[in-house]
Structures are given as structure tokens and as C-alpha cells.
FIZAVO-6366 format. One record per residue: x, y, z of N, C-alpha, C in turn; residue in one letter. Coordinates in steps of 0.2 Angstrom, whole numbers, plus 5000, padded with zeros to 4 digits. Layout:
// FIZAVO-6366
NODE;npx;npy;npz;capx;capy;capz;cpx;cpy;cpz;aa
NODE;X;Y;Z;X;Y;Z;X;Y;Z;A
...
This chain:
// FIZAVO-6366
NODE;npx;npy;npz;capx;capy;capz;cpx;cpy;cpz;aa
NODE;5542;5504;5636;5542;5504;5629;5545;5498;5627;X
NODE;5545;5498;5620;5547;5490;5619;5554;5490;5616;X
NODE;5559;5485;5617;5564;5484;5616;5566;5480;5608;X
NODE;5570;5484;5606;5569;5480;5598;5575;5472;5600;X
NODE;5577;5473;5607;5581;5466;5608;5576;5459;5609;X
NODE;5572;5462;5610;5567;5458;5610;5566;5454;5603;X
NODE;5568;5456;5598;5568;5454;5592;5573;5446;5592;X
NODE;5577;5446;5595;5581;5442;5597;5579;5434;5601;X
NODE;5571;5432;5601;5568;5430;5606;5566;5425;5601;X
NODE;5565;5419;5602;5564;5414;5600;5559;5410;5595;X
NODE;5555;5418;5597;5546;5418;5596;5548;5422;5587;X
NODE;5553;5426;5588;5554;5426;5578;5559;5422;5573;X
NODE;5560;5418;5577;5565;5412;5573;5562;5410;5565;X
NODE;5567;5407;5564;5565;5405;5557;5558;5401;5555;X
NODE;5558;5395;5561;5552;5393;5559;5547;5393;5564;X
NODE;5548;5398;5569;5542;5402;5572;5538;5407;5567;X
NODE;5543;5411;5564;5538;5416;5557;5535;5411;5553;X
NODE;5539;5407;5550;5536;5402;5544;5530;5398;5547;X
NODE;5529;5397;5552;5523;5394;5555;5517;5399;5555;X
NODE;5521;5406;5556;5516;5413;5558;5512;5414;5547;X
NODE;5517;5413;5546;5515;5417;5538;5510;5412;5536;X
NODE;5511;5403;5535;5507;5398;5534;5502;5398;5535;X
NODE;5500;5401;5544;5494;5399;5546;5491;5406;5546;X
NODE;5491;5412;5541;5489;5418;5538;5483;5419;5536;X
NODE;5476;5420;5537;5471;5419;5532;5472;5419;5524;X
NODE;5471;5415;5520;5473;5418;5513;5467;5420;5509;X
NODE;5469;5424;5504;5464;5426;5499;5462;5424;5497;X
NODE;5455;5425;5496;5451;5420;5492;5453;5423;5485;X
NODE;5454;5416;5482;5456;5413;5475;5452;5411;5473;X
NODE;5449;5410;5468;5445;5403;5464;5447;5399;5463;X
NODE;5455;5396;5461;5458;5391;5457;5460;5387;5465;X
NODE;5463;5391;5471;5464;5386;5474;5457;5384;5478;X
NODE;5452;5389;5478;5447;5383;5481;5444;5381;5480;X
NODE;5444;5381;5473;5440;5373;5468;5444;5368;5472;X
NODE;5452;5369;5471;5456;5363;5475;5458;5360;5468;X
NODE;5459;5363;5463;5459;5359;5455;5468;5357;5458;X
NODE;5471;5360;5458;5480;5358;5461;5482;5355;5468;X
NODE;5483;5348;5464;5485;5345;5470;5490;5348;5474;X
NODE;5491;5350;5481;5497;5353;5482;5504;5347;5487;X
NODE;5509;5350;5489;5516;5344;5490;5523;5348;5489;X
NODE;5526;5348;5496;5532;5350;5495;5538;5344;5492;X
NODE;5544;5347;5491;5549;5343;5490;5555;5345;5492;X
NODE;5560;5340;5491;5568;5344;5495;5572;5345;5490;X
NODE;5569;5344;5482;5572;5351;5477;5571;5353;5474;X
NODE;5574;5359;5469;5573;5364;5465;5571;5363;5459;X
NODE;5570;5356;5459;5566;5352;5453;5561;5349;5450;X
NODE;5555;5347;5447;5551;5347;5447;5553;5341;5441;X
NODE;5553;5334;5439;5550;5330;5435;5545;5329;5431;X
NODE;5542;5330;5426;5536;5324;5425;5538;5321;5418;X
NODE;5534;5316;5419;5538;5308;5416;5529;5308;5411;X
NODE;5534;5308;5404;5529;5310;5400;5528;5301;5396;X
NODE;5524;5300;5396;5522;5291;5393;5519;5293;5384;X
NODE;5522;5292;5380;5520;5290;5372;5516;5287;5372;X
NODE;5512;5283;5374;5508;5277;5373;5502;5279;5369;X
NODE;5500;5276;5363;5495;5278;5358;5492;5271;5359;X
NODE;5485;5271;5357;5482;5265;5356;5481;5265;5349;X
NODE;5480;5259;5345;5479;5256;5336;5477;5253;5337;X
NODE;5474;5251;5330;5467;5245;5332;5474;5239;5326;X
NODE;5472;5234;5328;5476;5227;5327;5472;5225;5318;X
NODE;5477;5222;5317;5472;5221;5308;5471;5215;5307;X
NODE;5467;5213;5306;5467;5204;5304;5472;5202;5299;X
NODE;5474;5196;5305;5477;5192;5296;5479;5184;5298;X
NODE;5481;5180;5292;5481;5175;5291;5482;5171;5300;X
NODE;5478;5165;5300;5479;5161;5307;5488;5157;5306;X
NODE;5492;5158;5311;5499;5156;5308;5504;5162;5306;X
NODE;5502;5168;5304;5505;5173;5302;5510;5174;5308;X
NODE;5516;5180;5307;5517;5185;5312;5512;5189;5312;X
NODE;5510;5191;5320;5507;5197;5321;5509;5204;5318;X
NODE;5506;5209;5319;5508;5215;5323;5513;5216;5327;X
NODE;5519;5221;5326;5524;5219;5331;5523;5227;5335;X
NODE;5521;5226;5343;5522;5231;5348;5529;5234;5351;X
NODE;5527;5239;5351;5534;5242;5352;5535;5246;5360;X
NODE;5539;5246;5362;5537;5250;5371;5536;5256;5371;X
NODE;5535;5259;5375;5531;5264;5377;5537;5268;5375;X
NODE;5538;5275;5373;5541;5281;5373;5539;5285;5377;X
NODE;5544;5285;5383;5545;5288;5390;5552;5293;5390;X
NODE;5547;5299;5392;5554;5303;5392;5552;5309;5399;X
NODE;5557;5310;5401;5557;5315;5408;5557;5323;5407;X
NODE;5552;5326;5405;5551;5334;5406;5553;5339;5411;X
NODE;5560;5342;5416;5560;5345;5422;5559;5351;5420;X
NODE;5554;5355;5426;5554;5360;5426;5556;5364;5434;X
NODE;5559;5370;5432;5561;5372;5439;5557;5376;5444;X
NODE;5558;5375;5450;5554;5379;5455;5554;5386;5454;X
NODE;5548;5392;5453;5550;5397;5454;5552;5402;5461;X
NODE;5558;5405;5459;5559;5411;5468;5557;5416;5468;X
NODE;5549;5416;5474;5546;5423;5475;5549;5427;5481;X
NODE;5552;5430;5481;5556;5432;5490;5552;5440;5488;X
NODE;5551;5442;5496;5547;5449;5495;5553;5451;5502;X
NODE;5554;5457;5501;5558;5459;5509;5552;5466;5510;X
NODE;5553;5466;5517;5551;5472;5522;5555;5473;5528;X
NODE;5553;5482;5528;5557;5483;5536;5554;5485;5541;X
NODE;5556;5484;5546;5552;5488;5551;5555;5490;5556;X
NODE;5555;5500;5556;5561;5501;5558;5561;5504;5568;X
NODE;5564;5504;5571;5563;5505;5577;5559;5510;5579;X
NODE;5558;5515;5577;5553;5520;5579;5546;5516;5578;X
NODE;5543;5510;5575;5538;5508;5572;5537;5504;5580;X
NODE;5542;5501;5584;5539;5498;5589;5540;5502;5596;X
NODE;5543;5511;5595;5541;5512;5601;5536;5515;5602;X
NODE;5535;5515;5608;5528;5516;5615;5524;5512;5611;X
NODE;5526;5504;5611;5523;5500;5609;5516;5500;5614;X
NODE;5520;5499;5619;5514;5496;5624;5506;5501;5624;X
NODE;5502;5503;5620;5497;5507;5622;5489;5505;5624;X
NODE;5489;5496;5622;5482;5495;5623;5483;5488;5629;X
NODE;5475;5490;5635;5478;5483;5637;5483;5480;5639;X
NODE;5483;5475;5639;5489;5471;5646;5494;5469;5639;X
NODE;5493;5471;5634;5500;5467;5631;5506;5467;5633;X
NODE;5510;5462;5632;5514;5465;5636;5519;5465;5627;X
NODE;5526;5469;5629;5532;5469;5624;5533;5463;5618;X
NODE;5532;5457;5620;5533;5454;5615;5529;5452;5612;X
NODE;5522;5454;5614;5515;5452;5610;5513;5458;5606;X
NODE;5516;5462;5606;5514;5469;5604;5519;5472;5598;X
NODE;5526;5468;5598;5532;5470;5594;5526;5461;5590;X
NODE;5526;5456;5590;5523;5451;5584;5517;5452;5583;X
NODE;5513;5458;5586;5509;5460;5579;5506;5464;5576;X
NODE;5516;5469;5577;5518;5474;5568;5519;5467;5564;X
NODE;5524;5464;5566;5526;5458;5562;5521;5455;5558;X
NODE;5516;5452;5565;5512;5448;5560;5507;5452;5553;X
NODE;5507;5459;5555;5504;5465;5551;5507;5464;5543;X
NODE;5514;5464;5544;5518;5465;5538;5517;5459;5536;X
NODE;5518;5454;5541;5517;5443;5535;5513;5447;5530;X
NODE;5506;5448;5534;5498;5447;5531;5498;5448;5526;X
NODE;5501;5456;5523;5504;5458;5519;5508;5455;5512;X
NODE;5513;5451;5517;5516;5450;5511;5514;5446;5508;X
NODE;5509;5439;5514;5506;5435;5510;5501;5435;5505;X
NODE;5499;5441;5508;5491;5442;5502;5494;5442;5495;X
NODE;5499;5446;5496;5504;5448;5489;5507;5441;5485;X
NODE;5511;5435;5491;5511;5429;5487;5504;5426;5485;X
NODE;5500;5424;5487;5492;5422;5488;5492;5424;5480;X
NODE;5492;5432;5480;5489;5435;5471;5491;5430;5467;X
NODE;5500;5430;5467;5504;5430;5463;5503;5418;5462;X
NODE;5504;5417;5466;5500;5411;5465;5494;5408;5463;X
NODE;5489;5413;5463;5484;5412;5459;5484;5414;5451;X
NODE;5489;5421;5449;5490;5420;5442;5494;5416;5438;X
NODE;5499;5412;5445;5503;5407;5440;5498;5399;5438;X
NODE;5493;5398;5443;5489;5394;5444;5484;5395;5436;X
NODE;5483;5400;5435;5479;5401;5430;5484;5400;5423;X
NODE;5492;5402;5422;5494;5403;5418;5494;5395;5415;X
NODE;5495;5391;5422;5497;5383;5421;5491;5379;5417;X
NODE;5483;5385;5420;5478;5381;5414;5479;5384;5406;X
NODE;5481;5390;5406;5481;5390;5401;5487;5388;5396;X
NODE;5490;5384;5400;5497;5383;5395;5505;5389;5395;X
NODE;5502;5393;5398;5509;5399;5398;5509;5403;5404;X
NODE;5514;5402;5408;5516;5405;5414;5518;5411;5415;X
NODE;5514;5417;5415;5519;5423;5414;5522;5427;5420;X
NODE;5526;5430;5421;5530;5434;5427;5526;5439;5429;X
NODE;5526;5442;5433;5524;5448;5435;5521;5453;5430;X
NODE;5525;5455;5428;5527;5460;5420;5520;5460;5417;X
NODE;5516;5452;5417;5512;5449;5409;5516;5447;5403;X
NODE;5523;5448;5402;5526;5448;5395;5532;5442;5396;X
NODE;5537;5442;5402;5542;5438;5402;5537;5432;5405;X
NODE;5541;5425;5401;5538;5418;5402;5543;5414;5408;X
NODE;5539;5413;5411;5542;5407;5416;5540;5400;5415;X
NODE;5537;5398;5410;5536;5391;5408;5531;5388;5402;X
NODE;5533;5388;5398;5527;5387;5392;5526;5380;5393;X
NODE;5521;5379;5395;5520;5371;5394;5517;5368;5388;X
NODE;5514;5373;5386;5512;5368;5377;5520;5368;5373;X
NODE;5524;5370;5373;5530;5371;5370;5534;5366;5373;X
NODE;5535;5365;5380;5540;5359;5383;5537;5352;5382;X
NODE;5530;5352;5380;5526;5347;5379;5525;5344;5373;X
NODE;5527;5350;5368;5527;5349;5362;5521;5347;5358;X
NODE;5514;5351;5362;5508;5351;5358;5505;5358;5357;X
NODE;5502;5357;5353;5496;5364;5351;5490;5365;5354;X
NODE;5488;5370;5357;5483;5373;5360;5476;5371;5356;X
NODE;5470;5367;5359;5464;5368;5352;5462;5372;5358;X
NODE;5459;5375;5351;5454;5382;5352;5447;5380;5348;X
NODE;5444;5381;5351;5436;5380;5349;5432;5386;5349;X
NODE;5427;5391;5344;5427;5394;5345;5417;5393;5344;X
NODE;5415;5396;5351;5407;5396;5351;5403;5400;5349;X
NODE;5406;5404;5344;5399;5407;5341;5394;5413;5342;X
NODE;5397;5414;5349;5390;5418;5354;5386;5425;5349;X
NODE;5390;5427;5346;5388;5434;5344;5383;5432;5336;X
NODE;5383;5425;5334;5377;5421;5331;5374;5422;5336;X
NODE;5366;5422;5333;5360;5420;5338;5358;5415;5338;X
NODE;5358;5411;5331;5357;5405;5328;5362;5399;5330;X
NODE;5368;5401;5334;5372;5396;5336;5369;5392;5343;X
NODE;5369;5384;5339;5366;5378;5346;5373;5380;5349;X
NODE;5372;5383;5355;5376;5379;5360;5377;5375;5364;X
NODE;5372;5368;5363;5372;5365;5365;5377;5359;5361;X
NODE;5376;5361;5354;5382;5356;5352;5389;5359;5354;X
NODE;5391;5365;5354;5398;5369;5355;5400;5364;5361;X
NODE;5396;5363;5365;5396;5360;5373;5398;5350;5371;X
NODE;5395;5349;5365;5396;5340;5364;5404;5343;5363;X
NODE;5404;5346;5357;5411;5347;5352;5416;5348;5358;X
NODE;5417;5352;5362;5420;5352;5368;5423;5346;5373;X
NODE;5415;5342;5376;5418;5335;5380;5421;5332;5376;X
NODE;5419;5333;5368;5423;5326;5363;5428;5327;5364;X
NODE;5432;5333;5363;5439;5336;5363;5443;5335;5368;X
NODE;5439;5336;5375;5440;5333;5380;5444;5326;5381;X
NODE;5437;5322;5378;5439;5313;5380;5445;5313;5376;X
NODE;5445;5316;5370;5451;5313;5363;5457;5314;5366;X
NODE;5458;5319;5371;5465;5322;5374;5463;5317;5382;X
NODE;5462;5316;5384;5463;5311;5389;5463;5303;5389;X
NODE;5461;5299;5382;5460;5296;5381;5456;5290;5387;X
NODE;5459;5287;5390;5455;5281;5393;5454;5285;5401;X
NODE;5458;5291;5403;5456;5295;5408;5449;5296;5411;X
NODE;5445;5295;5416;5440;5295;5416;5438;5305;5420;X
NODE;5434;5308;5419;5434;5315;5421;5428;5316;5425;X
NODE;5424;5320;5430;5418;5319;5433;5417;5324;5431;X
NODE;5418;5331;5428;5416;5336;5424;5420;5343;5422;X
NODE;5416;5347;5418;5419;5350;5417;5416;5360;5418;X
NODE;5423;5361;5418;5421;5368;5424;5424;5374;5417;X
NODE;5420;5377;5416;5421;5384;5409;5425;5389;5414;X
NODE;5430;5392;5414;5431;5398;5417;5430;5404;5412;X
NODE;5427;5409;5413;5424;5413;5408;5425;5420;5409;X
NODE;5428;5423;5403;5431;5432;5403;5426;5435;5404;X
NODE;5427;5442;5407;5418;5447;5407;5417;5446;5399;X
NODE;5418;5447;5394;5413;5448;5388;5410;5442;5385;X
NODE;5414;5437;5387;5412;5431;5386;5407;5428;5389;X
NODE;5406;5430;5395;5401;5429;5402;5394;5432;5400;X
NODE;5397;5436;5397;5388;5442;5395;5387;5440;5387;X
NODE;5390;5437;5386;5385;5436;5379;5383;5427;5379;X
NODE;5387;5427;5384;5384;5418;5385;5376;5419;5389;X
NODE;5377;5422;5395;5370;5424;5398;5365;5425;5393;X
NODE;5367;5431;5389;5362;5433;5386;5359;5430;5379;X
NODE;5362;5423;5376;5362;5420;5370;5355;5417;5370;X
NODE;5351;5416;5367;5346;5414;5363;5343;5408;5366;X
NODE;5350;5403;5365;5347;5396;5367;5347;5397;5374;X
NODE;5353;5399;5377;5351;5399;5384;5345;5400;5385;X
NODE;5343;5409;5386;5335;5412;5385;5331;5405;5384;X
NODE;5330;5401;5376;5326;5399;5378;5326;5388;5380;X
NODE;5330;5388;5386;5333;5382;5387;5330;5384;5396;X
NODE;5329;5389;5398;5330;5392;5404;5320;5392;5406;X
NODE;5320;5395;5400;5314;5398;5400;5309;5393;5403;X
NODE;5302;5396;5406;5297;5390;5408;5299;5384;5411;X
NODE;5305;5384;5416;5310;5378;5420;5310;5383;5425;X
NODE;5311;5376;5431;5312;5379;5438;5318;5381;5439;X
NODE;5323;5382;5431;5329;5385;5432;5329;5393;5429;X
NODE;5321;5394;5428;5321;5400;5427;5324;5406;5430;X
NODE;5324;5405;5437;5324;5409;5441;5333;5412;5441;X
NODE;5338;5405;5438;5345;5407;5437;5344;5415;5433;X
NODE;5340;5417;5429;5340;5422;5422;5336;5426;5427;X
NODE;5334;5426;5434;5334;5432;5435;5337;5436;5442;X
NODE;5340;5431;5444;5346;5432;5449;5353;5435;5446;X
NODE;5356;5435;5451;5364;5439;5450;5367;5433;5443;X
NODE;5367;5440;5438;5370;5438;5436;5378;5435;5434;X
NODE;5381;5435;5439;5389;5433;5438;5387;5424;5442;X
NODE;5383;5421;5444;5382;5416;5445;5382;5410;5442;X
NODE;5385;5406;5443;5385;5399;5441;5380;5395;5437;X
NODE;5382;5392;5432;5375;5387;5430;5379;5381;5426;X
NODE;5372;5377;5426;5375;5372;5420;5373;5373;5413;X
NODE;5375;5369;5409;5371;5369;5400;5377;5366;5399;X
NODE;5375;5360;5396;5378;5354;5390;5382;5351;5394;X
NODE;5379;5349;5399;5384;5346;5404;5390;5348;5406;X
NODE;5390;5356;5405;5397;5358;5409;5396;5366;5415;X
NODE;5400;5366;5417;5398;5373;5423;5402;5379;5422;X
NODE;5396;5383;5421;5400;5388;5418;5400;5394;5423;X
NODE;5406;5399;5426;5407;5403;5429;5408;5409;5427;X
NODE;5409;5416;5430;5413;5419;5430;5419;5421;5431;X
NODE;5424;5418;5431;5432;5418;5432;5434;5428;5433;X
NODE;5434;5429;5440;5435;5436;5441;5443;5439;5445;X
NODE;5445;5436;5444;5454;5437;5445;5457;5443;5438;X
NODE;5460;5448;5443;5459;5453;5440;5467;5457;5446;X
NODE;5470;5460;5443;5475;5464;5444;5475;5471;5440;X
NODE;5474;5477;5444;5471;5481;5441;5465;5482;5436;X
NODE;5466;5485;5429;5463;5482;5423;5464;5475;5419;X
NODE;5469;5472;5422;5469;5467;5419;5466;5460;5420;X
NODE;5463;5456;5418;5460;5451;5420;5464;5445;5418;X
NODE;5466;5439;5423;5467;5434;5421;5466;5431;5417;X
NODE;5461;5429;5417;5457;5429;5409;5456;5432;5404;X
NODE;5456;5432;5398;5454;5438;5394;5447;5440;5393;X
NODE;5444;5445;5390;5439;5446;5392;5435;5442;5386;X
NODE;5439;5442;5381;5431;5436;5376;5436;5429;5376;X
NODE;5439;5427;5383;5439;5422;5378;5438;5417;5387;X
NODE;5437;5410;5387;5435;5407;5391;5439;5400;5392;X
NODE;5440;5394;5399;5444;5390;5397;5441;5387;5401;X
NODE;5441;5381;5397;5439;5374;5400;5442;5369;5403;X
NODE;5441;5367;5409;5446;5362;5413;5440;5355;5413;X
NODE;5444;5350;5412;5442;5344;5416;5441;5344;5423;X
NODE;5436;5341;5427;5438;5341;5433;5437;5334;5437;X
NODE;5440;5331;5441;5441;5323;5442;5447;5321;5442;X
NODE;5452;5324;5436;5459;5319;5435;5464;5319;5438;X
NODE;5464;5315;5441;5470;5314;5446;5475;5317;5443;X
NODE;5481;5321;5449;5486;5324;5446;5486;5328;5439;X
NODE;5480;5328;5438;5481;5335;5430;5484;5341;5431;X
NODE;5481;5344;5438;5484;5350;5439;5489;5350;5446;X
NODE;5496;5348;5448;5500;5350;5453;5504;5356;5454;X
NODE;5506;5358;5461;5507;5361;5463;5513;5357;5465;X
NODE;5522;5361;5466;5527;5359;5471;5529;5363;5474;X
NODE;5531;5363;5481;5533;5368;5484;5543;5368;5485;X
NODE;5546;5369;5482;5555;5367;5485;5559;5372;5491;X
NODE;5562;5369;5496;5564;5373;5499;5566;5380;5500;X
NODE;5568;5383;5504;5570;5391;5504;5577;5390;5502;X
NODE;5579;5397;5504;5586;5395;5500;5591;5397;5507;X
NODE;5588;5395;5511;5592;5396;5518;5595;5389;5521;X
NODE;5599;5391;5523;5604;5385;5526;5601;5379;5531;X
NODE;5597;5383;5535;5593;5378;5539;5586;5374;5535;X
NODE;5586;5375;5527;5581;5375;5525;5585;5367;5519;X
NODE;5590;5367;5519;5592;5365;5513;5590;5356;5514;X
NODE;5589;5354;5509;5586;5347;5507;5581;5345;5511;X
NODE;5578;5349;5515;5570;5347;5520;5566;5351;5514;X
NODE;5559;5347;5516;5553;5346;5514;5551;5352;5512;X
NODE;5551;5354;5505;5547;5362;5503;5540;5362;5508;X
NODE;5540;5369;5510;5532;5373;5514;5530;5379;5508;X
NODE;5525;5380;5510;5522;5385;5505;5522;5390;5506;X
NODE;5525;5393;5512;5527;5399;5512;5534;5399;5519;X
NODE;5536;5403;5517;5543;5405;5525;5544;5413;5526;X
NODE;5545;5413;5532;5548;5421;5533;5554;5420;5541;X
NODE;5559;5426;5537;5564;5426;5542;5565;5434;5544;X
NODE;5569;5435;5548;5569;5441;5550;5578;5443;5552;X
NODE;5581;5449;5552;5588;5450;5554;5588;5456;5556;X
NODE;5591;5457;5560;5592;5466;5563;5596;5469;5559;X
NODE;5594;5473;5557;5596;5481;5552;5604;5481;5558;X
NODE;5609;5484;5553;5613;5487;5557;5614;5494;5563;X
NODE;5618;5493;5568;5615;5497;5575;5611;5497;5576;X
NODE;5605;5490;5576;5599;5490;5578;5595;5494;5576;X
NODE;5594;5499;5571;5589;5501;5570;5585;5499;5567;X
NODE;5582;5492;5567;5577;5492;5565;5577;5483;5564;X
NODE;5573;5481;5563;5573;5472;5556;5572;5471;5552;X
NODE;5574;5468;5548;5572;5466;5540;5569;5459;5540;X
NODE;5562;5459;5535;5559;5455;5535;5560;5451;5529;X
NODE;5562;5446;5528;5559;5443;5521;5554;5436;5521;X
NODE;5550;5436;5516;5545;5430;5516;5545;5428;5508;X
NODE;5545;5422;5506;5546;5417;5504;5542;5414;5500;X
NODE;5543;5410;5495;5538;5406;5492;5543;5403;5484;X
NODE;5541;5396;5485;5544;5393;5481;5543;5389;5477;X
NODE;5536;5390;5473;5532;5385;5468;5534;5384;5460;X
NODE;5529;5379;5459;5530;5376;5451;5523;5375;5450;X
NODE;5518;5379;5447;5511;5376;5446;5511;5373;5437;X
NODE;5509;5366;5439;5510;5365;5431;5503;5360;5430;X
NODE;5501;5360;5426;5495;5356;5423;5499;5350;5417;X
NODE;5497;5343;5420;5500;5338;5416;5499;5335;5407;X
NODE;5492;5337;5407;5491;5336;5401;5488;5345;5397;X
NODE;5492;5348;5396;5488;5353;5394;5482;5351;5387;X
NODE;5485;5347;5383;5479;5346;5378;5473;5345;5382;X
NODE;5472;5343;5386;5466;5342;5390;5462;5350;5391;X
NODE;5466;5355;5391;5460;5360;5393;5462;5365;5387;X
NODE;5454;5364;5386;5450;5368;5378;5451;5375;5379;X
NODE;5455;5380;5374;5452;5387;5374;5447;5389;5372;X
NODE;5440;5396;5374;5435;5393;5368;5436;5404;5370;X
NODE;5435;5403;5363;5432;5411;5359;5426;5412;5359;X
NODE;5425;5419;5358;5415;5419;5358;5416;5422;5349;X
């Protein structure tokens, strides 16, 4: 039978688990396999970004001999935003690894790490979700907690701008969307100014989604093209129109969708560092001033051995750098 001293073994150390939970298959996400969040640990609980004033004006003619124009320096100022801490605990209590041994040549220690690695899987799928909602809060400008109501980061509010919202129309039949689509990239360039973007990606709420499919001009933009065949395939699929990619964005926690259901959000896609990811250490001793990881797990033996307690880890900041950049759009 397997001994829970075995727990004691080298093979659960702190950065033997942390290596186990990292290399975990993760959930499919949307947001991180676009890969739209550059990701990057750090050795604090800090997160910087260095915001540049710089506005361009156009220069006014005047007399040959005059004084210029007088140029003023850039208005540079440092926005910190804090790491959040996600710790999950689990236990696993001694009766869980007796008459471990029952299949095969396992032996005791192969067989106690994987309950273990069962309960990471576990926890990470849990931080996996919770990452991906925070990733979506950071495009949309507000960070929410577990709950949906408490705020862990308003970034339109630290940044001190206002959300544009562009509303497309959809429930018009006579609305062009294909200019909704110009009005959009302009609002785009306006907010990135001299940034160059390689396109741009719609995420889209279910009601949003079905009244875009269904709308007129798509119907007839589709019609009699060899992209007919989009209009009669699965309709939660991918397409273009007006130069931008529009999806179904399906992240969802119970009834609730990370998106809402009529409204959609538009990202640039290309821009260096728009959307980062930081990771900051654990908050363990052996952990301190080294290079944040994106996940950790440590373990401790329950009193009188009955058992071990598990906890796993995670220490991020998902932030989007210019939120003006990404459009709300209403149907």
C-alpha cells in the first residue's frame, strides 16, 4: 500500500509540482490562442506602464525671421497596476492513496503523483477559466472578480479616457454594413495614431452573431460568390466583410457570457504590446524576487499525517495598453 511518507520525496517539492501544474494541458481559450497577450514574468507585484502625451498639430505659416512655434516635451507619466492573487487549495486525504497500488507495475510513487497530478488538472483548468475572463475584461476596459460586480482594474478610468461605442444597426435592414466596418477602422487609426495594425478581429455576443449572419447586406454581399458556401455552413463560423474578422466569441460561465449577448468588441490585431500579460512571484519564501511563472503548486502534510494539502497559484495582470484602440459595437 502506499505510504503517505512518500509525500516527503523530492518529486513534490515546490518546483517539482510547479513544473507538474505549468506543463498541464490548458483549456482551450480563444483569447489566448489568438496569442493577442504578449505574455512575461516579473520579480514584482508591480506592473508599470509609462503613458506618452505626445499629440501631433500641424505647424502654421508665418513670417521668414519670425519665432516659431514653440514645442513643448512630451507629458510622460507612470500608471502602476497591481498583480492579482489567485491561490486555490485542495486536500488529499490519506484514505485517498490507500491500496494505491492496483493497476500494473506502478509502483508507490507513481501512483500517490497521479492523484496529485489529477487535483493540479483540476485546479488549473479553474485558473485557465479565470484567466481567460480576466483577458476579456482587459479588452473590454474593466476587470471583474469572480462575483461579475467587484472591480479589480478599470482601465478606461486609470487611463482617463472614454469608451467609443459605435452602434451597427443590425435590426435595420437597410443598414450598409459595410460602411459601419470603414466608421470602425477610422476609429481605429484615430486611436492609434501613427501605430500600424494588420487587422482587425470582431468578437461577437450570441445575438449579435445571429443578426449579423442573418442581415441583408451580408445575404446579399455573399450571394452568387464562391463565399457562398460560408451562408451555408456551420453557422458559428468565422468570416470576413469590410475588412475585418468576425467570430463568435463563446466563453461562457454558466448563463453567463463574457461577452454580452448583443453587443461585440473589436480588437486591433498587429500591435505590439497592446495586449500584456505579467506574471509576479508567489508569495512563498523560496519564490521571492525570482522571475514570476504562470502557475505554481506546493504541498504540506495535514496534521498527524492525515493527509496533504495542496495549493496552486497564479499571479497575473492582464492589461490592454491603449484601450481607446478597442471599439464597443451595439447591434
Amino acid at each position: 500500500m502506499a505510504d503517505i511518507a512518500l509525500l516527503n520525496d523530492d518529486a513534490f517539492s515546490l518546483s517539482s509540482l510547479s513544473a507538474a501544474i505549468n506543463e498541464q494541458p490548458q483549456v482551450p481559450s480563444r483569447l489566448a490562442t489568438l496569442g493577442l497577450f504578449e505574455e512575461e514574468g516579473i520579480t514584482t507585484t508591480v506592473v508599470q506602464i509609462e503613458r506618452d502625451g505626445d499629440t501631433l498639430a500641424l505647424v502654421p505659416t508665418g513670417q521668414r525671421g519670425a519665432s516659431g512655434a514653440v514645442v513643448v516635451g512630451s507629458k510622460r507619466n507612470m500608471i502602476p497596476f497591481n498583480t492579482v492573487h489567485l491561490p486555490q487549495r485542495a486536500t488529499i486525504g490519506a484514505d485517498e492513496i490507500q491500496n494505491l497500488r492496483a493497476f500494473g507495475s506502478e509502483t508507490e510513487l507513481e501512483a500517490i503523483q497521479t492523484v496529485i497530478n489529477k487535483r493540479l488538472a483540476k485546479m488549473r483548468r479553474q485558473l485557465d477559466a479565470t484567466h481567460e475572463f480576466h483577458r476579456i475584461g482587459a479588452v473590454k476596459g474593466l476587470i471583474l472578480d469572480a462575483d461579475g460586480k467587484s472591480v479589480v482594474a478599470d482601465l478606461l478610468d486609470r487611463f482617463g479616457i472614454e469608451q467609443t461605442v459605435i452602434s451597427f444597426e443590425l435590426v435595420k435592414t437597410d443598414t450598409e454594413v459595410r460602411l459601419k466596418c470603414a466608421d470602425l477602422l477610422d476609429a481605429i487609426e484615430d486611436a492609434l495614431g501613427n501605430t500600424p495594425f494588420t487587422g482587425v478581429r470582431m468578437l461577437c455576443g450570441r445575438n449579435f452573431w445571429k443578426l449579423l449572419i442573418a442581415h441583408k447586406a451580408l445575404k446579399e454581399t455573399y450571394l452568387n460568390t464562391a463565399m457562398a458556401s460560408a451562408l451555408r455552413g456551420d453557422p458559428r463560423d468565422t468570416f470576413e466583410f469590410g475588412g475585418c474578422t468576425f467570430e463568435r466569441y463563446r466563453g461562457r460561465v454558466g448563463d453567463i457570457g463574457y461577452v454580452a449577448d448583443d453587443e461585440a468588441w473589436a480588437v486591433p490585431e498587429g500591435v505590439p504590446d497592446l495586449f500584456i500579460t505579467r506574471f509576479a512571484p508567489a508569495d512563498y519564501m523560496e519564490t521571492v524576487n525570482t522571475n514570476g511563472l504562470p502557475y505554481y503548486a506546493k504541498q504540506e502534510l495535514m496534521d498527524f499525517g492525515k493527509g496533504v494539502e495542496l495549493e496552486a497559484q497564479s499571479n497575473p495582470i492582464h492589461l490592454c495598453t491603449r484601450p481607446k484602440a478597442v471599439i464597443k459595437l451595439t447591434v
